[in-house]
C-alpha positions, 0 to 999 in steps of 0.5 A: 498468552494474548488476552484480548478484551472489549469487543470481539467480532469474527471479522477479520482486519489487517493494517498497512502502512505504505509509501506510495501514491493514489492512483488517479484514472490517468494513472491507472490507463497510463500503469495498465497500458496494453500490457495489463488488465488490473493494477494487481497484476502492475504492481506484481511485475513491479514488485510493489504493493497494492492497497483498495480497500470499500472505504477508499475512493482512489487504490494506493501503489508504492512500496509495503512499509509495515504490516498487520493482522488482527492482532500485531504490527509488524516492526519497521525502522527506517532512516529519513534517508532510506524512506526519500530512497524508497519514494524514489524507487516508487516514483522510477517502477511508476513512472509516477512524478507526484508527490509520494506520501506514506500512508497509513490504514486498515483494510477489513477482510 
């Protein structure tokens, strides 16, 4: 049995951990194109993950790491060799030739 002590609320929360990037304005007209009308609908066609959240200035695509909801972190395991593949992979859907770096956060729901 999950004892949780301190304080509890009725909100809700879920933490993410991504390799991806910011998405930029340029980014964003460049990702969208004529083909789409949000960077949700992008990154569904591009089979990644999309992360915008109130305390964020710029949204986060790039591939999902490691998830959570209010109560546990998904286990993830990676070598260095597999994440510069990935950040890779990112870098070929996006067309993005930025620097790609792993972040890591909680969106409140």
């Amino acid at each position: 049995m999950k004892i949780r002590s301190g304080w509890v609320s009725n909100s809700s929360s879920s933490s993410f951990v991504v390799l991806g990037f910011e998405v930029s304005e340029k980014d964003e007209l460049r990702l969208l194109g004529d083909k789409f009308d949000n960077l949700s609908d992008v990154t569904d066609d591009l089979d990644l993950y999309y992360v915008s959240t109130e305390s964020r200035r710029r949204p986060i695509i790039g591939a999902l790491i490691a998830e959570s909801d209010d109560y546990y972190l998904q286990e993830a395991r990676f070598s260095l060799a597999e994440l510069l593949a990935l950040a890779k992979t990112v870098q070929e859907k996006t067309g993005y030739a930025g620097d790609i770096k792993l972040y890591a956060g909680m969106d409140a729901s």
